[in-house]
C-alpha positions as CSV (number, residue, x, y, z in Angstrom):
1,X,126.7,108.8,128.2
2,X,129.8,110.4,126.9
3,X,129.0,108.5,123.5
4,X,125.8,110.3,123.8
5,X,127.3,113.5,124.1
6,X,129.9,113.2,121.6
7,X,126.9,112.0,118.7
8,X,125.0,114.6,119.8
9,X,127.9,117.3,119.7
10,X,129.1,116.0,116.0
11,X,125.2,115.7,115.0
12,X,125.0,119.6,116.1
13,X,128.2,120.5,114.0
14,X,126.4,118.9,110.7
15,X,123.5,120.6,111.4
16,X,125.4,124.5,111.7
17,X,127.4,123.6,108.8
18,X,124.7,122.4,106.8
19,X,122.6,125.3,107.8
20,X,126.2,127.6,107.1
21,X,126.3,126.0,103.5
22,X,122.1,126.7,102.7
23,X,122.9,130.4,103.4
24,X,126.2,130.4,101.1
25,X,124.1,128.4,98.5
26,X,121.3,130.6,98.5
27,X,123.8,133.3,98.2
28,X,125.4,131.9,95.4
29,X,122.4,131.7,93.4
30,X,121.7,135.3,93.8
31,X,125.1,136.0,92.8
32,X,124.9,133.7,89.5
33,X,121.6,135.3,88.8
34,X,123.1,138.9,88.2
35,X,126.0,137.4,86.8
36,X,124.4,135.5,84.0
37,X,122.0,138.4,83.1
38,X,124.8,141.3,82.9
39,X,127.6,138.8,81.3
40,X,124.5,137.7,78.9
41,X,124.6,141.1,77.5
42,X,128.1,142.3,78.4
43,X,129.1,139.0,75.4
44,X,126.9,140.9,72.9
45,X,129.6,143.8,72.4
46,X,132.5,142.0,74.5
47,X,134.1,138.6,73.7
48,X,133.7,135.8,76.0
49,X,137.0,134.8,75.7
50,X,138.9,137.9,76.4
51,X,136.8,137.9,80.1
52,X,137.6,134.9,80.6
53,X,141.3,135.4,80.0
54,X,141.0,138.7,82.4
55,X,138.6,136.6,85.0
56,X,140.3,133.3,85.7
57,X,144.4,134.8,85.8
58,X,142.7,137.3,88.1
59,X,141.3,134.2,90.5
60,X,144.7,132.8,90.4
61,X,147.0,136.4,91.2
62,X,144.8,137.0,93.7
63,X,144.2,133.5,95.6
64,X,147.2,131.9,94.9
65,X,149.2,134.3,97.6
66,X,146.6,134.0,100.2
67,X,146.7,130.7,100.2
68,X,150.9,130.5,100.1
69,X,150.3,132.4,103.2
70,X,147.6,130.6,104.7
71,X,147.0,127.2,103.6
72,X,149.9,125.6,102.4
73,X,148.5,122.1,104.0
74,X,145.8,122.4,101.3
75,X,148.1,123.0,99.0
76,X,150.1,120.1,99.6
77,X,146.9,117.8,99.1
78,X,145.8,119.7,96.0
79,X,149.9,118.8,95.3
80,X,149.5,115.3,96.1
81,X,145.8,114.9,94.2
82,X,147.7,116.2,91.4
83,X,145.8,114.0,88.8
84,X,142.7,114.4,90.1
85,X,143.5,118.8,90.3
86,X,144.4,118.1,86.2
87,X,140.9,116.9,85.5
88,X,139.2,119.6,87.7
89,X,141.6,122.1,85.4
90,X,140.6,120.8,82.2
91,X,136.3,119.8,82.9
92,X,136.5,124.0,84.2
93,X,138.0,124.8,81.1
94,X,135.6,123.2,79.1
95,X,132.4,123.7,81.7
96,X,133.4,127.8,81.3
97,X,133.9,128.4,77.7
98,X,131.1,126.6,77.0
99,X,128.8,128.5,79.5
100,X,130.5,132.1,78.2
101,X,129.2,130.8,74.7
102,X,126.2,129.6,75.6
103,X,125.3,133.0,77.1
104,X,126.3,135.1,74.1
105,X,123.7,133.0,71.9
106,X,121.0,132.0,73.9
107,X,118.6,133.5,76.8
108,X,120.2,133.2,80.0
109,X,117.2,131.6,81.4
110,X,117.7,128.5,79.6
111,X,121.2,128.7,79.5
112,X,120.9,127.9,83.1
113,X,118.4,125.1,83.0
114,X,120.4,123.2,80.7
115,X,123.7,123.7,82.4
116,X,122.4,123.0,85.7
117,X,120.0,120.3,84.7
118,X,122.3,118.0,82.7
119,X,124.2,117.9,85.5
120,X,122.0,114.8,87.6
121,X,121.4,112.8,84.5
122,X,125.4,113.1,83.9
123,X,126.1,111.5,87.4
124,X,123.7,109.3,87.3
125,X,125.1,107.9,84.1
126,X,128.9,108.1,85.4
127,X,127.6,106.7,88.4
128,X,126.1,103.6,86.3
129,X,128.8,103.2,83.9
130,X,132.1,104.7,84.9
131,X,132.3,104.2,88.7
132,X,133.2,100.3,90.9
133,X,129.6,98.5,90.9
134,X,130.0,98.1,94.6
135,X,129.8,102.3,94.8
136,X,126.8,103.3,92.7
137,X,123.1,103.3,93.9
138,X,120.9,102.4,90.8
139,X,117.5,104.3,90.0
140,X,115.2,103.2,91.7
141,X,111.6,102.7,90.4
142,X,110.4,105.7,92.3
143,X,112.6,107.8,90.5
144,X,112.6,106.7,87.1
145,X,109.4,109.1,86.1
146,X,111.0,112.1,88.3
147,X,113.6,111.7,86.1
148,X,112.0,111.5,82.8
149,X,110.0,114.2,83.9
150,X,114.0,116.7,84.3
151,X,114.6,115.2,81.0
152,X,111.4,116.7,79.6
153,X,112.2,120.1,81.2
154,X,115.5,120.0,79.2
155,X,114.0,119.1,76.2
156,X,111.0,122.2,76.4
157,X,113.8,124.1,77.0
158,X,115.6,123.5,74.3
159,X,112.9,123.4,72.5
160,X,112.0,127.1,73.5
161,X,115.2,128.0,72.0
162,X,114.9,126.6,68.9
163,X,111.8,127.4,67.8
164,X,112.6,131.4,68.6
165,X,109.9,131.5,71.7
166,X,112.6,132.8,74.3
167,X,112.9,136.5,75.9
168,X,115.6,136.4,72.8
169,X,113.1,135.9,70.2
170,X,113.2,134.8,66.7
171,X,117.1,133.5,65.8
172,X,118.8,131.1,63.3
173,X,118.0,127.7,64.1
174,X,121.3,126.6,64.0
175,X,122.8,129.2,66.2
176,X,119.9,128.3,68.8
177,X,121.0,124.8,68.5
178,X,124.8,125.4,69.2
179,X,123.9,127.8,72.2
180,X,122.0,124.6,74.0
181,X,124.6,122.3,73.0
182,X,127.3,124.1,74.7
183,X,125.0,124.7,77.8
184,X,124.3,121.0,78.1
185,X,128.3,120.2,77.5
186,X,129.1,122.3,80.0
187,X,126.4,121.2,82.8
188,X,128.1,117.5,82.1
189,X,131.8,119.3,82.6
190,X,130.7,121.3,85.5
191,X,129.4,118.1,87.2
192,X,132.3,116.3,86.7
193,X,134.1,119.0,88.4
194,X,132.2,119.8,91.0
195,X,132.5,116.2,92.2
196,X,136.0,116.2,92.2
197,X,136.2,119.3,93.9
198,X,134.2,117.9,96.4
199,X,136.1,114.7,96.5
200,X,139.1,117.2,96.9
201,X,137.4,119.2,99.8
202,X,136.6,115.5,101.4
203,X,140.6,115.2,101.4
204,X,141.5,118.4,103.2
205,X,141.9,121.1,100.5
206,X,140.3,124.4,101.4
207,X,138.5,126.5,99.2
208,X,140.8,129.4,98.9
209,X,143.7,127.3,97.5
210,X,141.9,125.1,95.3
211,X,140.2,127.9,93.5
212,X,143.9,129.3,93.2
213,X,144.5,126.2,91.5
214,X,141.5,125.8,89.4
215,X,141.9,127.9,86.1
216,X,145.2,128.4,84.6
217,X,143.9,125.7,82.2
218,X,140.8,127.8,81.6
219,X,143.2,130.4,81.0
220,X,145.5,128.9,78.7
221,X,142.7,127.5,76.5
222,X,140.8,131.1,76.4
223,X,143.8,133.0,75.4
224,X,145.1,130.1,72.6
225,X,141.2,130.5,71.0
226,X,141.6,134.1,71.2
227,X,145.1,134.0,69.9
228,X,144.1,132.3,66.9
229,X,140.7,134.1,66.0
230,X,141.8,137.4,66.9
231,X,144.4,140.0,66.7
232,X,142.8,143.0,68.7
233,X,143.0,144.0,72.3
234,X,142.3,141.9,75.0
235,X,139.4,144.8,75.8
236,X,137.5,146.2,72.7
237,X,135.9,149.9,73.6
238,X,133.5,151.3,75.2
239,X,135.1,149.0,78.4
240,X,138.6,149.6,79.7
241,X,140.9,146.8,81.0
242,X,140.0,148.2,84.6
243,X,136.2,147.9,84.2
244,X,136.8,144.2,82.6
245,X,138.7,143.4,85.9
246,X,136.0,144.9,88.1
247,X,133.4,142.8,86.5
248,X,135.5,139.7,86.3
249,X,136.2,139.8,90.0
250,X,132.6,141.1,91.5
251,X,130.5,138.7,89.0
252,X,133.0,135.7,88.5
253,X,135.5,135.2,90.7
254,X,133.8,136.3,93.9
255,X,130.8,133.9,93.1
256,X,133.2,131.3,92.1
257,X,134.8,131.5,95.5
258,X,131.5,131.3,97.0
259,X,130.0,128.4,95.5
260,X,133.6,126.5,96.2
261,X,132.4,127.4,100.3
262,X,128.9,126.2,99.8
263,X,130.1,122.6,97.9
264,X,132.5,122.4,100.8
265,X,129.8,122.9,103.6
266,X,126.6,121.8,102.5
267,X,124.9,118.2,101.2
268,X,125.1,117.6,97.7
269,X,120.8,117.6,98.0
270,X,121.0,121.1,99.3
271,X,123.4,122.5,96.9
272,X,121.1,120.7,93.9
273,X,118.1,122.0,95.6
274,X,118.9,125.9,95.8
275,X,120.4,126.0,92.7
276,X,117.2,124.6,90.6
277,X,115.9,127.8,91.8
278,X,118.2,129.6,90.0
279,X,116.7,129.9,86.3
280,X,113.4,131.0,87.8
281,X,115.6,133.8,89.4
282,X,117.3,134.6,86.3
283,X,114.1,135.2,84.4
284,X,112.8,137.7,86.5
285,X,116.2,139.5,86.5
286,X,115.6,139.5,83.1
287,X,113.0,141.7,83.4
288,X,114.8,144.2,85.5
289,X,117.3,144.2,83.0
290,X,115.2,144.9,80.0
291,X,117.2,143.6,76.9
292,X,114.9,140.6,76.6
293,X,111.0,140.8,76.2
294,X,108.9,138.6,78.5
295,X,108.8,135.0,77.3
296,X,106.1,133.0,79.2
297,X,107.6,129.8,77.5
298,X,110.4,130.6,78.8
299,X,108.8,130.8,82.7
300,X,107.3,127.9,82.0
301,X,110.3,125.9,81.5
302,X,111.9,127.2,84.4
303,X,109.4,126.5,86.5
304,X,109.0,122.8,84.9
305,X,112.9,122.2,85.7
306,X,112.7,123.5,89.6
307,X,110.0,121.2,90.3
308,X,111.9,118.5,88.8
309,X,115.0,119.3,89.9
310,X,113.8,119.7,93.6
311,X,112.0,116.5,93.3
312,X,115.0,114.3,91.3
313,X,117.6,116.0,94.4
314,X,115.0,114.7,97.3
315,X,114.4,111.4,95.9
316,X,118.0,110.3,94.8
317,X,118.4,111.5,98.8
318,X,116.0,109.2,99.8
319,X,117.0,105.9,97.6
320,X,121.1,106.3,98.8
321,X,119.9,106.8,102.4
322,X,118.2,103.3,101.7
323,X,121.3,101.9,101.3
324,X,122.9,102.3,104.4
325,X,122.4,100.0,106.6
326,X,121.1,101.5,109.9
């Protein structure tokens, strides 16, 4: 009986904290939404990489304190996981930059789908070939067409892009084709470190302090490019250094913190499954915005990519619950 009770109480814990991380998820998305529509045209006047200098040493002065104060165990994990913090450093370096310059070429509508859509096939194919045999879960045959169907979505998106049918319209092919090659290379950092953020949070670090922890290479490798290409201010007018901090903490850092919470509360399904919403949000924030015309190819390949998405998320669910024993 008090086994009962005990299952039941933990199985009611998962359930609020699951429920906890949906909300933050759903939250996050909305956040990323604005975020990736204003910094979309924000990189048309503004470089990427001097926001990114301002955004990520901002993270870190602000976090880094709080979390001195208040979670100085986590710290000590993060501390021990010291190889395993390097990596999440350098895959959030790379995931960034690559997004920031991704954005400046492309719409942000399929800058999203190819960032966040990469990301499955990516794990599936570390999970194949980088991972102990004994930990993966193969495709299974159910799956295989769901996931040929995600590739597809990539590939009309890309394919949207090139051929100048985005809300960005008519564009050099080549710069269309960079733009979706650094979206996809950064979904495949991104994925890498979001699973060893998670693998981090599974080891006791908290959010505050690993997001404290996360950036200074991001940093580093912003301001060395920036060093090199460029000798003017960090800011370039109209925008001051204050308004390039207001926007780096209310459109990056505070979404960044609260996507660290959702990873750290909800299932990996649930996180995948909100966030395949996103690009469908994006477009239509798009239209509020009003630099980009309509693009109903553009729609359509968002649309395309959530159902796949959605469907990929439910049935990798389904085929790694099959594999444990009951």
């Amino acid at each position: 009986m008090c086994y009962a009770m005990d299952r039941n109480s933990r199985g009611g814990w998962h359930q609020s904290r699951e429920a906890v991380g949906f909300v933050v998820s759903v939250a996050f998305v909305c956040l990323a939404a604005v975020r990736d529509v204003y910094l979309g045209g924000l990189f048309q006047r503004v470089s990427p990489l001097r926001v990114a200098v301002v955004a990520f040493t901002l993270c870190t002065l602000v976090l880094l304190p709080i979390a001195l104060l208040r979670a100085r165990e986590s710290l000590a994990v993060l501390l021990r996981q010291s190889g395993d913090l390097f990596w999440v450093n350098v895959t959030s370096a790379l995931a960034w930059l690559a997004f920031f310059a991704a954005l400046r070429l492309i719409e942000p509508t399929l800058v999203q789908i190819l960032y966040s859509g990469i990301g499955p096939l990516s794990v599936i194919w570390i999970d194949r070939h980088l991972r102990r045999a004994g930990s993966r879960v193969p495709l299974t045959r159910a799956e295989r067409p769901i996931y040929a169907g995600l590739v597809a979505s990539l590939a009309v998106s890309a394919g949207v892009a090139l051929f100048g049918l985005s809300g960005a319209g008519a564009q050099p092919v080549g710069l269309a084709a960079l733009g979706a090659l650094c979206a996809a290379s950064g979904g495949v950092s991104i994925s890498v470190s979001t699973s060893l953020c998670r693998k981090l949070n599974d080891a006791g670090a908290t959010p505050v302090p690993l997001l404290a922890l996360r950036y200074p290479a991001t940093v580093l490798v912003a301001a060395g490019i920036a060093a090199l290409s460029s000798s003017g201010p960090l800011v370039a007018p109209p925008l001051t250094l204050d308004a390039v901090m207001l926007i780096a903490a209310g459109l990056i850092v505070v979404p960044s913190y609260v996507n660290q919470v959702g990873i750290s509360l909800a299932s990996p399904l649930t996180v995948r499954v909100v966030l395949a919403t996103g690009p469908v949000l994006i477009f239509f924030m798009q239209l509020l915005e009003g630099r980009l015309s309509a693009s109903l190819y553009s729609l359509t390949a968002a649309i395309l990519y959530a159902v796949a998405a959605i469907s990929a998320g439910v049935a990798r669910q389904r085929a790694i619950r099959a594999t444990v024993p009951a």
